[in-house]
C-alpha positions as CSV (number, residue, x, y, z in Angstrom):
1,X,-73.7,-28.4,41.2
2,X,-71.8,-28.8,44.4
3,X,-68.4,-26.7,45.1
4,X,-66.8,-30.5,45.5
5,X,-68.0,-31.7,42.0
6,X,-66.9,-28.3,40.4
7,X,-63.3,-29.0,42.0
8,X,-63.6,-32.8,40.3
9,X,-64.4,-31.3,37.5
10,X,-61.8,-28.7,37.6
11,X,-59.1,-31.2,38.6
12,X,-59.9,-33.8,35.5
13,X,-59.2,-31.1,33.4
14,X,-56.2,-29.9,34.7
15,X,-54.7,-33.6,34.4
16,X,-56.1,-34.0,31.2
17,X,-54.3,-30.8,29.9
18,X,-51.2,-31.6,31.5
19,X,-51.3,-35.2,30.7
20,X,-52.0,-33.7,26.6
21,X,-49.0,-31.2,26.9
22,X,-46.7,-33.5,28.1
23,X,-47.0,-36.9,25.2
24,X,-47.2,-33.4,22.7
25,X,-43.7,-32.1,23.9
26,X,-42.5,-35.7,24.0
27,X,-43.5,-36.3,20.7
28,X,-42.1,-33.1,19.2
29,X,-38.6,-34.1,21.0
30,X,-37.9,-37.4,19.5
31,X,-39.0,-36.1,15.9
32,X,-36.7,-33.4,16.2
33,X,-34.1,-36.0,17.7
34,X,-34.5,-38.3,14.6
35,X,-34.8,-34.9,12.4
36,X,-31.2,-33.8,13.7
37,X,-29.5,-37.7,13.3
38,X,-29.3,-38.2,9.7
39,X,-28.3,-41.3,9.0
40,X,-25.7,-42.2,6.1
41,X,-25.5,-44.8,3.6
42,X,-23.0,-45.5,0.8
43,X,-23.2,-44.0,-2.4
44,X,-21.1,-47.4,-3.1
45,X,-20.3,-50.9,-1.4
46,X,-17.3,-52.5,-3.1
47,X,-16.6,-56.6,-2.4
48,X,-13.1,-58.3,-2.7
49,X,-11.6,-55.0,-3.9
50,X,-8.2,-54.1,-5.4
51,X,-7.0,-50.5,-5.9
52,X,-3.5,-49.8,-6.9
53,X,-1.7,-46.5,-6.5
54,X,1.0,-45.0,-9.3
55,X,3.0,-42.2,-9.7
56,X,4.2,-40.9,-13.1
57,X,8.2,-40.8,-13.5
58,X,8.0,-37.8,-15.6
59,X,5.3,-35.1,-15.5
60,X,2.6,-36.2,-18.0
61,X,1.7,-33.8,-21.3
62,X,-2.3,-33.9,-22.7
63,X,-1.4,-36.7,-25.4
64,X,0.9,-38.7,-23.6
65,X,0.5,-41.4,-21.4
66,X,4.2,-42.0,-19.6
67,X,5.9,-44.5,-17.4
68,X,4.1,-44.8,-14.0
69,X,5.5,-47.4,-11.3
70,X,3.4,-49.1,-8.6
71,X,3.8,-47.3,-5.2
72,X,0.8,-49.2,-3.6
73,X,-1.2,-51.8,-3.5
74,X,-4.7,-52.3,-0.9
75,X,-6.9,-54.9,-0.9
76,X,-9.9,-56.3,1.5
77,X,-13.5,-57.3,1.6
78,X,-15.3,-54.4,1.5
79,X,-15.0,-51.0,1.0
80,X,-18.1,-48.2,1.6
81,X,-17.3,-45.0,-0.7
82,X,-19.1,-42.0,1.2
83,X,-17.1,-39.9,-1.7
84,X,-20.6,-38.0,-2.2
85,X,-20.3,-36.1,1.3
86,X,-19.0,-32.5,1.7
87,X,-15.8,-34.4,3.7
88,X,-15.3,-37.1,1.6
89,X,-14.0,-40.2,2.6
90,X,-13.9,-44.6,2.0
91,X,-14.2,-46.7,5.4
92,X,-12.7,-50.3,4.7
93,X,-14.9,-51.8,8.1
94,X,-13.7,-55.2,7.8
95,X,-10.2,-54.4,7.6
96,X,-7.5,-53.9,4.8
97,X,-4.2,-54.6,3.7
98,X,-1.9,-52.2,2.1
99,X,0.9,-53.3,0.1
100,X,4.1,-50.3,0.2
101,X,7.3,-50.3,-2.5
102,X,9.9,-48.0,-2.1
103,X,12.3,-46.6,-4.8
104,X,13.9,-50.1,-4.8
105,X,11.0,-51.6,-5.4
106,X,11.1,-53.7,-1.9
107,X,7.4,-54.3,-0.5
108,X,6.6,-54.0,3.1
109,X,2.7,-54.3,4.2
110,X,0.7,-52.5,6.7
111,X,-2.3,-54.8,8.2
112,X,-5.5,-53.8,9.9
113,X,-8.6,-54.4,11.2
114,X,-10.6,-50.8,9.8
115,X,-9.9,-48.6,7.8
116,X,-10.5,-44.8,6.6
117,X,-9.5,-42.9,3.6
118,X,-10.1,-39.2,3.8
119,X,-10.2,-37.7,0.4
120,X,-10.0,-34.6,0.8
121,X,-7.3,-34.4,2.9
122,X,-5.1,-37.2,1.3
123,X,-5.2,-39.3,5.1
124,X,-5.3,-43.0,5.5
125,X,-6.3,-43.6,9.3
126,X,-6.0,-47.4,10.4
127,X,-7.5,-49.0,13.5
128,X,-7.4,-52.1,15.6
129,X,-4.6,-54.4,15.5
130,X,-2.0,-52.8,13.0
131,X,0.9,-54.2,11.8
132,X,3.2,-53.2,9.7
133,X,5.9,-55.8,8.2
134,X,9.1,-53.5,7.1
135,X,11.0,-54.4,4.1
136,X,14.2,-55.2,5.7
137,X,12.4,-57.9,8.6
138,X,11.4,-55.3,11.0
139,X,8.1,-55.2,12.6
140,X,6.0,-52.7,14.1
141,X,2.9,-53.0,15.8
142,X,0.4,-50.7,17.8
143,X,-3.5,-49.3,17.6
144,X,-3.5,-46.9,15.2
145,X,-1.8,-45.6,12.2
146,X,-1.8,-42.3,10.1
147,X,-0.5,-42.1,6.5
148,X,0.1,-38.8,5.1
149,X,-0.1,-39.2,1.5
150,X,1.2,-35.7,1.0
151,X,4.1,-35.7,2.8
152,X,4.4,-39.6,2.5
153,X,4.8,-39.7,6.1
154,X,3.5,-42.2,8.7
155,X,3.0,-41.8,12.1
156,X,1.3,-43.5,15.1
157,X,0.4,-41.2,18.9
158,X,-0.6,-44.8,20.7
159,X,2.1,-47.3,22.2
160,X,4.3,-49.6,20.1
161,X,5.9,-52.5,20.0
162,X,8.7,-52.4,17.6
163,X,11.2,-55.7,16.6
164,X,13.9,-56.5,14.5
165,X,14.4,-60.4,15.1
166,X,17.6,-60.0,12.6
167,X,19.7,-57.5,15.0
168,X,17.4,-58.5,18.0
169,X,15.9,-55.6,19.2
170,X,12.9,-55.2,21.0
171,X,11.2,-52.0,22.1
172,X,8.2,-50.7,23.4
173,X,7.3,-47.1,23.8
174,X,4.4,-44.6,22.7
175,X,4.5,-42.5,19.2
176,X,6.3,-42.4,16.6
177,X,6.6,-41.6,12.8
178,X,8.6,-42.5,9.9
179,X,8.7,-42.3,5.8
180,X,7.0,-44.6,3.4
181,X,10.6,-46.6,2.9
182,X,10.9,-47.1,6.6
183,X,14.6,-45.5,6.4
184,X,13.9,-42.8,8.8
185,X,11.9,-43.9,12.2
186,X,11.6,-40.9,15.3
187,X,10.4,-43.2,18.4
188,X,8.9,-40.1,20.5
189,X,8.9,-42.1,23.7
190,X,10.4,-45.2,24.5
191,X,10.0,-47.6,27.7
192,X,11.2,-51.5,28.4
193,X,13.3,-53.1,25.7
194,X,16.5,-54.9,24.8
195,X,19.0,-55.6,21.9
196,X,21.4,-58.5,21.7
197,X,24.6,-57.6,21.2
198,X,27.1,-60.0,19.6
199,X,30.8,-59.0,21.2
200,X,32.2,-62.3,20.2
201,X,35.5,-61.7,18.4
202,X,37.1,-63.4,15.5
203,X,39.8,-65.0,16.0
């Protein structure tokens, strides 16, 4: 055998080897890539849904049922329940509508187009086009909403648009935050806006 076919030889084998080695390692990479994204289903899927919130006027004794008033109301078209998960939560992916009462019993609504309900941590996050109509005819709407159920406290870091066609005010800005009966509202930044004021005097 001649020094050039050994070198053939030689070279085939080489390529071969590396050519071997490197579909092995590809392989082994997109296994452990599909290995390390698990993907998640529902332990639930819920269709035309309606889940209503109470609280208990008094505190509640083992035999006793109590008075309980409404404090909310949400509705959609779907709801996913990944309540199974070390950090549980419910995704409402074709948006939601939640219906608020205060003390009075006066109902404003929140609107939007997704939805999250962390369990755990007793957080509502809403997404897309949020709106929230106010019990008294004000409006605010932005991109994404946080409501504490804790603290009953609800608070937004994107820009707003807030109006109050009754007074006339208009206001843009970006964060802000509130309580569930809209009586207390901290505008953290505020930019262009207006309010009409009425100086017409009686005669």
């Amino acid at each position: 055998m001649t020094k050039k076919s050994l070198y053939n030889i030689k070279s085939i084998v080489v390529v071969c080897t590396m050519t071997m080695l490197f579909f092995a390692c590809s392989s082994d990479y997109k296994r452990v890539g599909a290995d390390a994204k698990k993907n998640l289903y529902p332990q639930g899927i819920a269709e035309d849904y309606k889940l209503v919130y109470t609280e208990t006027l008094d505190p509640l004794r083992s035999t006793s049922t109590g008075d309980s008033k409404k404090i909310a109301i949400l509705t959609g078209a779907v709801s996913e329940d990944y309540e199974n998960l070390e950090f549980p939560y419910r995704t409402f992916p074709k948006g939601l509508k939640v219906e608020f009462f205060d003390k009075e019993g006066n109902k404003s609504i929140i609107l939007a187009d997704y939805g999250i309900i962390y369990s755990g941590t007793n957080l509502i996050d809403l997404q897309g086009n949020v709106v929230i109509e106010m019990q008294d005819g004000k409006t605010l709407e932005t991109t994404q909403l946080y409501y504490d159920q804790a603290t009953q406290w609800i608070f937004t870091q994107e820009k707003f648009k807030f109006s109050d066609d009754i007074d006339g005010t208009l206001i843009y800005g970006k964060g802000m935050d509130f309580n569930r009966d809209f009586t207390i509202l901290n505008a953290h930044k505020t930019g262009d806006g207006y309010k009409i004021i009425n100086d017409k005097l009686d005669d």
